[in-house]
N, C-alpha and C positions, 0 to 999 in steps of 0.2 A: 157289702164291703165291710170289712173287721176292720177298724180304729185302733192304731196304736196306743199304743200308752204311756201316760204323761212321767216323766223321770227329770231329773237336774242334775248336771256334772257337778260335785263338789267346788270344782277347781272354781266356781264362779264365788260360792264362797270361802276361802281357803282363807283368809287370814281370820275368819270368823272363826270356820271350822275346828280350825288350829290352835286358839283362844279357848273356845269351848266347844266341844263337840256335842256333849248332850243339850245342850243349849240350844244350837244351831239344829240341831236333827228335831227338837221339838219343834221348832217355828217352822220348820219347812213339814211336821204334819200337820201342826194349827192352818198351815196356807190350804189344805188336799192332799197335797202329795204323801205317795205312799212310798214311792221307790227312789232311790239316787243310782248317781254313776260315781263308782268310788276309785280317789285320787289319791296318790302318795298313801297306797294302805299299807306295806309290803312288810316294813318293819315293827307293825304294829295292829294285824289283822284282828286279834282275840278283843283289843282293846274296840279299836270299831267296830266290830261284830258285837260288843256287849253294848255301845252306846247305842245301834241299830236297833238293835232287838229290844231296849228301854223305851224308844220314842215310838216303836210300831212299824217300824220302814225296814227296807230289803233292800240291796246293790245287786239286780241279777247280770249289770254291768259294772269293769271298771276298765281305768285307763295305767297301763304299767306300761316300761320296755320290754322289748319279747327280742327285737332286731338291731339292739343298736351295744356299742359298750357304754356310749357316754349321751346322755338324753338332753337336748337343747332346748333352753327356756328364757323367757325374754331376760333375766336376771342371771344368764350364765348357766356352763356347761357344765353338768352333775354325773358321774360315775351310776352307773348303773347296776343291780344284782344279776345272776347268775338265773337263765328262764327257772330253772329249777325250782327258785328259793320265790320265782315270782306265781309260780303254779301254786307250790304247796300254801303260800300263803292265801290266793285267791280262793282255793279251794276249803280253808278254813274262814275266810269271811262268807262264802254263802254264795259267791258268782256263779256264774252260768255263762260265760264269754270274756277274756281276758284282749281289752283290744290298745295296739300300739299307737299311741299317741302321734308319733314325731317319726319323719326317717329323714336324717337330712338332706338339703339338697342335692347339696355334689353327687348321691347317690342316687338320685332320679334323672341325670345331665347324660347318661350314658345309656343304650338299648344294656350294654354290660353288667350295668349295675343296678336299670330296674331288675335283667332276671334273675340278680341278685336273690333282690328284694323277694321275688315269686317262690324263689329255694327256698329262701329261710323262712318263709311264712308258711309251704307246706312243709318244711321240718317242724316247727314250733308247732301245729296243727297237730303233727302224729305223737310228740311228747305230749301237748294236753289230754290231748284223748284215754293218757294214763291218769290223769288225773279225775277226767269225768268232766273235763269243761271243754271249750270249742273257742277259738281263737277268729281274732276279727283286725282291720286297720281302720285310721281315723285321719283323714287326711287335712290336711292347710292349703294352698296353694301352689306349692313347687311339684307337687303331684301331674299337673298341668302346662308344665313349663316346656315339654318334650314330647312331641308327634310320633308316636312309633306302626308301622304300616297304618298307618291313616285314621289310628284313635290313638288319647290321652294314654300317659305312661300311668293312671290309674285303673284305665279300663287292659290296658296290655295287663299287667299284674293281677288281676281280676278272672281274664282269661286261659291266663296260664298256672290259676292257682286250683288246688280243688275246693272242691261246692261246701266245703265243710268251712271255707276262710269267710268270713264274713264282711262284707263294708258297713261301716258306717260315716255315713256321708256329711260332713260341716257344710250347709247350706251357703253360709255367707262365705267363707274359705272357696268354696265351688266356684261362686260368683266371682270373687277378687282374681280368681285364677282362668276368670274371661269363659266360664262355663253356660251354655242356656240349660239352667238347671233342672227344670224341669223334662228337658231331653234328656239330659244325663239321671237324673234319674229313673224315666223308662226302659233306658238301655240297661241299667244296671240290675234290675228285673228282680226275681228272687234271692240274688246276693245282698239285698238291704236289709240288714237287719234292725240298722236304725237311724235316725239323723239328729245331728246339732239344729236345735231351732234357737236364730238369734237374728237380728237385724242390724240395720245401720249404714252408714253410705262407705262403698269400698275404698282403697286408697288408689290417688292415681299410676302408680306404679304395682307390681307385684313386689310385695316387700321380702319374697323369695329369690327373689330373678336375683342373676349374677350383677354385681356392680349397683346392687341398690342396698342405700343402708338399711337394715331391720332393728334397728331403732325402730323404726314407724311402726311399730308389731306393741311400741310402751303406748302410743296413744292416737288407739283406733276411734271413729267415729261409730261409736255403736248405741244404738237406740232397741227399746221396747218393740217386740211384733207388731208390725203396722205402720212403724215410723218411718222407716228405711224403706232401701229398695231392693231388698233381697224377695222373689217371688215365693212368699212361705207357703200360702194358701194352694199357689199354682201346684206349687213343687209335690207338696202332700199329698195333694188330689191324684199325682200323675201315677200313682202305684199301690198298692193294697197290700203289698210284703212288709212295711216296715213295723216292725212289733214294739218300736221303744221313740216315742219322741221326746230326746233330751234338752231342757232347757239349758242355755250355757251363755254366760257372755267372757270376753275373756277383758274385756273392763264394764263396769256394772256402768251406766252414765247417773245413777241416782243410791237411792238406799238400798242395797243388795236383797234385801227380802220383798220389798214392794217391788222392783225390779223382775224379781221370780216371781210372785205373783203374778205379777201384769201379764208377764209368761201365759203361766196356766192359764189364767180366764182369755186369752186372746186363742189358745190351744180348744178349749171349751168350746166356750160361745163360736167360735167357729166348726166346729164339727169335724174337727182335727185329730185331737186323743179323747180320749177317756180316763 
């Protein structure tokens, strides 16, 4: 069985990141790690690519919009660029998988506008492929929120996409979205190409669902691997496809570096990545 491999979403350090990049990319290879998942690069790819390439580390993922005009984030809704300007940039940092972040709700509420979602994902699939990259989604919770012939409107979109769209699965987002994750990720089979490893105890509500605030999305209960009840170990074990286990919290609960650490050696010493 091949062992993923160990990566970190920037976004977990983004106010670091964004203070000092070379800074930040040197401690995260002082920790091991060799590769990240690159966040907010689009406007400034050459610049990340030279501070990548100073500290020894590689992005063969990143996370940009591909499907949306305007990208939702706990701090408000941001205009988004044009797939084009999002490709050629990826393709000047060094990726190898360009994957969507976010598609909001309201657009998985409808069989209409998951296969929405399935159009645009193999459109944007057939533009990368000019580029030389391969496109992927990253789901949260509202992915979940809709039954479509008797699986998740992530596995519908899944299904009706081609083999070239990739998933990559947020473990703990799975969970909050009432997932047994470790089933879902069996089913999801060769389409993983990677997963968010994070933990923590979900919220009681789906901070998606229609008529619940998403405020709750500013302050998750999120803990170190091991602490929570997200089934990491389970879930990893359930498939041999997935080639990138990315560390992510989307609030650190301690120091954002020991935090990622704690990561990787829980990733390690468990026989998780490499």
């Amino acid at each position: 069985m091949s062992l993923p491999t160990s990566s970190v979403q920037l976004y977990t350090l983004v106010d670091e990141f964004r203070a000092d990049p070379a800074r930040s990319l040197d401690r995260l290879a002082a920790i091991g790690l060799r590769h990240v998942e690159a966040f907010d690069f689009v406007s400034r790819p050459a610049e990340i690519r030279a501070a990548l390439d100073a500290s020894g580390l590689t992005a063969p993922t990143g996370h940009a919009p591909l499907l949306s005009t305007e990208l939702w984030t706990p701090h408000g809704s941001i205009p988004t660029p044009e797939p084009e300007a999002v490709l050629a940039a990826a393709a000047t940092l060094g990726l190898s998988t360009v994957i969507d972040p976010f598609v909001e709700p309201a657009r998985w509420a409808t069989v209409d506008g998951v296969a929405e979602i399935a159009d645009r994902l193999n459109a944007v699939a057939d533009l990368a492929a000019g580029y030389g990259l391969t496109v992927g989604y990253h789901n949260h919770a509202q992915e979940f929120l809709v039954d479509i012939d008797g699986a998740s409107a992530l596995e519908y979109v899944v299904a009706h996409t081609d083999e070239r769209v990739a998933v990559e699965l947020d473990l703990f987002w799975a969970l909050t979205g009432g997932q047994d994750v470790p089933a879902l990720v069996q089913r999801l089979g060769s389409r993983l190409l990677a997963v968010h490893v994070k933990d923590g105890f979900v919220p009681a509500e789906n901070p998606f669902a229609p008529d619940v605030d998403r405020a709750v999305t500013r302050h998750l209960d999120q803990r170190r691997p091991g602490e929570g009840e997200v089934p990491l170990v389970e879930a990893m074990r359930a498939t041999d496809a997935v080639r990138w286990a990315v560390i992510e919290y989307d609030q650190s609960p301690g120091d954002v570096f020991d935090d990622i650490a704690a990561s990787h050696a829980f990733l390690l010493e468990n026989g998780l990545a490499v």
